[in-house]
C-alpha positions as CSV (number, residue, x, y, z in Angstrom):
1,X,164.0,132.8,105.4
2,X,161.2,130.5,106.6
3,X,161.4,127.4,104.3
4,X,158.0,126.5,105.2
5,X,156.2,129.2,103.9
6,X,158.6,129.1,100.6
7,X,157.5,125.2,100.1
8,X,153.9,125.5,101.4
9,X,153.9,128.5,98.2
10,X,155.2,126.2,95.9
11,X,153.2,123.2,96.3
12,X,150.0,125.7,96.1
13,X,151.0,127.1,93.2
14,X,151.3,123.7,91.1
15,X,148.6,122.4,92.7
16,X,150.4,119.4,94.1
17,X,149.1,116.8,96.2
18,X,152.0,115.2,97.2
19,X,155.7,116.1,98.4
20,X,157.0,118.1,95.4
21,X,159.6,120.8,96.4
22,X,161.8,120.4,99.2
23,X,163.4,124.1,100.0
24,X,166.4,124.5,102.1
25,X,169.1,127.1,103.2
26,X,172.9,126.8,101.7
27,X,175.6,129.2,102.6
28,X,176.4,132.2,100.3
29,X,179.2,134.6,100.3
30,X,177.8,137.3,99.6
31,X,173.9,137.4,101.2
32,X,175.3,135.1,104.0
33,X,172.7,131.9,103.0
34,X,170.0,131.4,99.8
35,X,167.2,129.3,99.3
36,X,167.8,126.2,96.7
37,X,164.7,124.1,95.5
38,X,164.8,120.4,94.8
39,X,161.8,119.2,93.1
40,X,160.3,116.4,91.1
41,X,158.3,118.2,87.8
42,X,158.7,118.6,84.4
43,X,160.4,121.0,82.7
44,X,156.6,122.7,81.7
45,X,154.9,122.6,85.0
46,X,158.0,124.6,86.9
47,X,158.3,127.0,84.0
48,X,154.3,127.4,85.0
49,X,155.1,127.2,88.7
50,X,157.9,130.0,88.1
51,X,156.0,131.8,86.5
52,X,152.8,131.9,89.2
53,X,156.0,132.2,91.7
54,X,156.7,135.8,90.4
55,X,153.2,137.2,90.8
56,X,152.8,135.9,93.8
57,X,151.9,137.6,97.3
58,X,155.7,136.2,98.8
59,X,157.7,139.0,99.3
60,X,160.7,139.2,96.7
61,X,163.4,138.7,98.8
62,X,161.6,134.8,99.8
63,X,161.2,133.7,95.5
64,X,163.8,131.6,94.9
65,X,165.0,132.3,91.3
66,X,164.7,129.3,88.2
67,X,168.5,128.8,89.2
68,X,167.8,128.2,92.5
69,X,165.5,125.0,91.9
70,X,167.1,121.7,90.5
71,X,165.6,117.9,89.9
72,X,165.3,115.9,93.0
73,X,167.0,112.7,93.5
74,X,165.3,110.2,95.4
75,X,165.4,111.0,99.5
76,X,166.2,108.4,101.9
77,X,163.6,107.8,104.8
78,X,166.1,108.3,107.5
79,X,167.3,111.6,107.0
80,X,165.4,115.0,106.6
81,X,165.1,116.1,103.1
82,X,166.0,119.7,103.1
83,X,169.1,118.6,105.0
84,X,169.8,116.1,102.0
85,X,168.7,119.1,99.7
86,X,171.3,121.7,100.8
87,X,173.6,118.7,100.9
88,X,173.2,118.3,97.5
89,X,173.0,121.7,96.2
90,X,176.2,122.6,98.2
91,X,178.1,119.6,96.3
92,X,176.5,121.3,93.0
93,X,176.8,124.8,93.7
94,X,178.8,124.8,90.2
95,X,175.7,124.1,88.6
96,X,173.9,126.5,90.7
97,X,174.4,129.9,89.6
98,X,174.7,132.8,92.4
């Protein structure tokens, strides 16, 4: 799954200037990894991003789903953000549905 392309996608779609989305890989059971989302909009811009998302030209299997993406908390400077990310959504993954 490139990440890059996912979040590249994303920040496209909602037009955003600045560091919105931060994808990154957590393990799964059953696929082996997915893609989890952390990112910093309202409730109305990602239902618009989703939205864009699912007519868009990625291929299916690279569209995170709306229970893949969850509200960011503020990243550190020293540490990468999508390792933070799957940090997070790994601690959360009962939150995250599969």
């Amino acid at each position: 799954m490139p990440h890059i392309k996912v979040e590249e996608k994303l920040h496209e779609l909602a037009a955003a200037t600045e560091q919105t989305f931060v994808v990154a890989a957590v393990p799964d059971d059953k696929k082996g990894g997915r893609l989890v989302v952390s990112h910093k909009l309202a409730l109305a811009a990602l239902t618009s991003v989703l939205e864009k998302l699912a007519a868009s030209d990625l291929p299916n299997l690279w569209k995170p789903r709306a229970e893949q993406f969850f509200k960011s908390i503020p990243f550190p400077g020293w540490a990468p953000a999508n390792s933070i990310c799957g940090e997070c959504a790994r601690g959360r993954k009962r939150w995250i549905k599969r």
